[in-house]
C-alpha angles and dihedrals in degrees: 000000000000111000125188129186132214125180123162132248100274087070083087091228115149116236093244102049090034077052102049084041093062088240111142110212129223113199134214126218128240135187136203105194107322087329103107120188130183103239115244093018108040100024122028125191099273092040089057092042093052089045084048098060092043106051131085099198120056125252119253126206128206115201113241112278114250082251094069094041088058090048097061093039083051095048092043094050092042090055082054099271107167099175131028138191121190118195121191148172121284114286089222089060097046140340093265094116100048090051086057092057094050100053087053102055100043089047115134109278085245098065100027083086087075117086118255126175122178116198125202103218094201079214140078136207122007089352086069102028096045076060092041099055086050100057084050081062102043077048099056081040081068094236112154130254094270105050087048091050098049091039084060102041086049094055094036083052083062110035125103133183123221112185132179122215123212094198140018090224117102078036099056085053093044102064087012088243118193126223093222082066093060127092111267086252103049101052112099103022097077090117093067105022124122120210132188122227132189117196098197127200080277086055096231117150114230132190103225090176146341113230141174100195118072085215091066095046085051094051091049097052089046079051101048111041105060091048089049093040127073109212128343119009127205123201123210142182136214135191111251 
């Protein structure tokens, strides 16, 4: 069987690693004002976060059209794809997924004989791509479309993001958050407070606490993990 992936920018994989794997990448688009880019070719990491800082207004993103969708599943199968597994950012976040969908099931009668299962990864980011880049392996491994499936759902169904924020900002813009609203303590240090998030299987994000000491940020995610983590728990790291 020849399997191929395909996943979409937010996955966070870089194009030459998402290259080298065999994943074929679908971007979405974001716009800053009227500018649109398409994200990971128009527009890398440290591109976004420049034009971040530097914006007033924040950025928008629009989910890939079923077209391209179709596009990429076309190209794959026509290259002599006979299995595919699409992998894509939480439904709850954007309408990726169901784009995805869409593009399936309105394929061309002629190619609509070849396998394709589109998973919602009710996650984002690292905590898609880390199970993404193991299914390319399990893929290059030769197992088949259902043990790679249920090998990836397994590990999506386990995976959890902490993130620590330098700064309230972008999310004060984002859910035009007043100060007023904020604990006495808190107003007026938003320049130098930590906060903890948790972005569960729901993907909600959640403030477990507002600190101002590294150390403390460190002692809660020590805290939180094994509880929230059956077995063995790996820890990992990224760059901002």
């Amino acid at each position: 069987m020849t399997m191929r992936l395909v996943t979409d920018s937010t996955a966070d994989i870089p194009r030459d690693q998402a290259q080298a794997a065999g994943i074929t990448v679908v971007p979405l688009t974001v716009f800053f004002g009227d500018e649109a880019y398409l994200d990971g070719v128009d527009l890398d990491n440290a591109s976004f976060y420049s034009k971040l800082q530097a914006s007033k207004e924040l950025p928008r993103t629009s989910q890939p059209s079923p077209a391209s969708f179709q596009e990429a599943y076309i190209n794959l199968i026509n290259d002599g794809a006979d299995a595919i597994l699409s992998v894509h950012l939480s439904s709850k976040l954007s309408g990726t997924y169901q784009s995805a969908c869409t593009a399936r099931d309105t394929l061309p009668d002629t190619v609509k004989k070849i396998p394709i299962e589109i998973i919602d990864s009710k996650n984002i980011s690292i905590a898609m791509s880390r199970s993404i880049m193991r299914a390319a392996q399990e893929v290059k491994e030769g197992l088949g479309l259902p043990e790679i499936k249920a090998h990836l759902l397994d590990e999506l169904a386990r995976t959890r993001i902490l993130a620590v924020l330098d700064t309230l900002e972008y999310v004060k813009r984002g859910v035009k958050l007043s100060t007023s609203q904020l604990p006495n303590q808190v107003r007026g240090s938003l320049s130098n407070l930590r906060s903890l998030l948790k972005l569960c299987i729901q993907v909600i994000l959640l403030f477990i606490s507002l600190v101002l000491r590294w150390v403390h940020i460190l002692a809660q995610v020590r805290r939180l993990l094994p509880s929230s983590l059956p077995g063995k728990t790996e820890y990992l790291r990224t760059p901002n």
